[in-house]
C-alpha positions in Angstrom: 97.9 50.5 69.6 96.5 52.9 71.6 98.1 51.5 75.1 101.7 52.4 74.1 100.7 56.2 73.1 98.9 56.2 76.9 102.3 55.0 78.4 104.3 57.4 76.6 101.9 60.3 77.5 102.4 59.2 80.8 106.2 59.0 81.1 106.2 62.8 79.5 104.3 63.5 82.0 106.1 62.5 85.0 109.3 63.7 83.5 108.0 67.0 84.6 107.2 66.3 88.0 111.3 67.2 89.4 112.7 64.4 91.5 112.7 66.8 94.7 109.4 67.2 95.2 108.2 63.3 95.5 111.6 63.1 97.9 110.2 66.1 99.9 106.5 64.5 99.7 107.8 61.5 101.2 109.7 62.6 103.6 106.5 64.9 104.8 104.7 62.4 105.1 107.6 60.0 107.0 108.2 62.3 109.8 105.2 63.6 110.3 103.7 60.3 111.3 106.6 59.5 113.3 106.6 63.2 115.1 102.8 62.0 115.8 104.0 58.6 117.2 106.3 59.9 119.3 106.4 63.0 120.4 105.0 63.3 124.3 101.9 65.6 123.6 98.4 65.3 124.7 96.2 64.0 122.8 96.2 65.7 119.1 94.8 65.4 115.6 97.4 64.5 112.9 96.1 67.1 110.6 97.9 70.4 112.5 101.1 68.1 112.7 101.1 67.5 109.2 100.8 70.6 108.2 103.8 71.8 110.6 105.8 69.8 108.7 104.9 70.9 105.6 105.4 74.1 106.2 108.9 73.0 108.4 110.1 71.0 105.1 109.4 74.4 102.8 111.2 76.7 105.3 114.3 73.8 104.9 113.8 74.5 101.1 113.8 78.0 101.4 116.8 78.2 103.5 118.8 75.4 100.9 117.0 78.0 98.1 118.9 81.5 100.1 122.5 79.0 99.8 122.9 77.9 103.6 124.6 74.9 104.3 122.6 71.7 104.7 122.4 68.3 104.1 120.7 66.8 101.1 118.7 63.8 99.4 118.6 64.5 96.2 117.3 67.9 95.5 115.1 68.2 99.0 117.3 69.8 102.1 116.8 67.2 104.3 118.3 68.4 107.8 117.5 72.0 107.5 113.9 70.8 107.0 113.8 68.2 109.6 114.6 70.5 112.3 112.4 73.3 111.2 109.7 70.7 111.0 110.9 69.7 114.9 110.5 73.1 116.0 107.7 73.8 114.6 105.2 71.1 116.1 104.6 72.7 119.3 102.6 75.2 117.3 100.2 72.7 115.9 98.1 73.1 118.6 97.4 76.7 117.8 96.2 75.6 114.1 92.6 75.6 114.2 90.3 72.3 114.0 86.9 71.8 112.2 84.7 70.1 115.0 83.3 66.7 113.9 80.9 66.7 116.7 77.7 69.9 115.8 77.3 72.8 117.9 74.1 72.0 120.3 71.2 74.3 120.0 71.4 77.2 123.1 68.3 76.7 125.4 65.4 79.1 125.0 64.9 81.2 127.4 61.8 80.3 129.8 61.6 83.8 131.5 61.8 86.0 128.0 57.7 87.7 127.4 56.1 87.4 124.4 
Protein backbone atom coordinates (compact mmCIF):
# COMPACT_ATOMS: atom_id res chain seq x y z
CA UNK A 1 0.00 0.00 0.00
CA UNK A 2 2.54 2.15 0.83
CA UNK A 3 4.42 1.95 -2.84
CA UNK A 4 1.53 3.81 -4.63
CA UNK A 5 1.45 6.86 -2.00
CA UNK A 6 5.66 6.91 -2.79
CA UNK A 7 4.75 7.14 -6.56
CA UNK A 8 2.29 9.74 -6.21
CA UNK A 9 4.56 11.86 -3.89
CA UNK A 10 6.92 11.55 -6.47
CA UNK A 11 4.91 12.61 -9.55
CA UNK A 12 3.76 15.81 -7.28
CA UNK A 13 6.98 16.35 -7.03
CA UNK A 14 8.22 16.49 -10.43
CA UNK A 15 5.19 18.35 -11.59
CA UNK A 16 7.07 21.26 -9.97
CA UNK A 17 10.22 20.92 -11.62
CA UNK A 18 9.02 23.27 -15.14
CA UNK A 19 9.79 21.49 -18.33
CA UNK A 20 12.41 24.32 -19.27
CA UNK A 21 14.77 23.69 -16.94
CA UNK A 22 15.52 19.78 -17.62
CA UNK A 23 15.46 21.03 -21.60
CA UNK A 24 18.05 23.75 -20.53
CA UNK A 25 20.02 21.06 -18.27
CA UNK A 26 20.34 18.95 -21.13
CA UNK A 27 21.22 20.99 -23.53
CA UNK A 28 24.21 22.31 -20.99
CA UNK A 29 25.29 19.44 -20.72
CA UNK A 30 25.05 18.48 -24.78
CA UNK A 31 27.02 21.33 -26.02
CA UNK A 32 29.34 21.67 -23.60
CA UNK A 33 30.83 18.23 -24.29
CA UNK A 34 30.71 18.75 -27.81
CA UNK A 35 32.38 22.52 -27.49
CA UNK A 36 35.09 20.33 -25.50
CA UNK A 37 35.30 17.75 -28.35
CA UNK A 38 35.75 20.11 -30.87
CA UNK A 39 36.73 23.19 -30.34
CA UNK A 40 40.70 23.70 -31.39
CA UNK A 41 42.06 24.76 -27.91
CA UNK A 42 45.01 23.54 -25.97
CA UNK A 43 44.72 21.29 -23.76
CA UNK A 44 41.81 22.24 -21.12
CA UNK A 45 39.76 20.91 -18.17
CA UNK A 46 36.01 20.38 -18.95
CA UNK A 47 35.00 22.01 -15.76
CA UNK A 48 35.71 25.99 -16.96
CA UNK A 49 33.85 24.97 -20.28
CA UNK A 50 31.00 23.76 -18.46
CA UNK A 51 30.55 26.34 -16.61
CA UNK A 52 30.77 28.89 -19.81
CA UNK A 53 27.96 27.30 -20.99
CA UNK A 54 26.07 27.47 -18.13
CA UNK A 55 26.39 30.75 -17.73
CA UNK A 56 26.07 31.28 -21.89
CA UNK A 57 22.62 29.16 -21.69
CA UNK A 58 21.29 31.69 -18.62
CA UNK A 59 22.38 34.87 -20.57
CA UNK A 60 20.11 33.05 -23.63
CA UNK A 61 17.31 32.89 -20.94
CA UNK A 62 17.83 36.27 -19.82
CA UNK A 63 17.72 37.76 -23.12
CA UNK A 64 14.27 35.32 -24.20
CA UNK A 65 13.22 36.65 -20.38
CA UNK A 66 13.87 40.90 -21.64
CA UNK A 67 11.49 39.62 -25.04
CA UNK A 68 14.23 39.46 -27.86
CA UNK A 69 13.66 37.33 -30.58
CA UNK A 70 14.99 33.78 -30.52
CA UNK A 71 14.42 30.43 -31.19
CA UNK A 72 12.92 27.97 -28.84
CA UNK A 73 12.60 24.26 -27.49
CA UNK A 74 10.09 24.25 -25.34
CA UNK A 75 10.43 26.97 -22.75
CA UNK A 76 14.60 27.16 -23.00
CA UNK A 77 15.87 29.85 -25.69
CA UNK A 78 17.80 27.67 -27.58
CA UNK A 79 19.82 29.82 -30.19
CA UNK A 80 20.26 32.92 -28.12
CA UNK A 81 21.91 30.58 -25.65
CA UNK A 82 23.92 28.55 -27.89
CA UNK A 83 25.74 31.37 -29.20
CA UNK A 84 26.25 33.10 -25.98
CA UNK A 85 27.54 29.76 -24.80
CA UNK A 86 29.99 29.89 -28.24
CA UNK A 87 31.27 33.15 -27.32
CA UNK A 88 31.88 32.70 -24.20
CA UNK A 89 34.32 29.58 -24.18
CA UNK A 90 37.34 31.42 -24.93
CA UNK A 91 37.10 32.80 -21.43
CA UNK A 92 37.18 29.51 -19.75
CA UNK A 93 40.65 29.67 -19.53
CA UNK A 94 40.59 32.60 -17.25
CA UNK A 95 38.21 30.57 -14.70
CA UNK A 96 40.42 29.46 -12.03
CA UNK A 97 41.49 25.66 -11.45
CA UNK A 98 41.98 23.79 -8.12
CA UNK A 99 45.44 21.98 -8.66
CA UNK A 100 45.19 18.18 -8.22
CA UNK A 101 48.91 17.83 -7.99
CA UNK A 102 50.21 19.70 -3.97
CA UNK A 103 52.24 22.62 -3.74
CA UNK A 104 56.03 21.27 -3.00
CA UNK A 105 57.59 22.43 0.13
CA UNK A 106 60.17 25.69 -0.72
CA UNK A 107 63.80 24.71 0.11
CA UNK A 108 65.33 25.91 3.32
CA UNK A 109 67.62 28.09 3.15
CA UNK A 110 71.32 26.68 3.74
CA UNK A 111 73.03 30.17 4.18
CA UNK A 112 70.23 31.74 6.82
CA UNK A 113 72.19 31.95 10.79
CA UNK A 114 70.68 30.60 13.64
Amino acid sequence: MGEGRGKKDCLRMLKLVPPGLIVGILAVLILSQLFFAFLPYRRRSYLPILLMTAIGFALGQLWDFLGLPSTRLGQAALLPAAAFALLLQPLARFVPRVRSEPKEPKPSNPSART
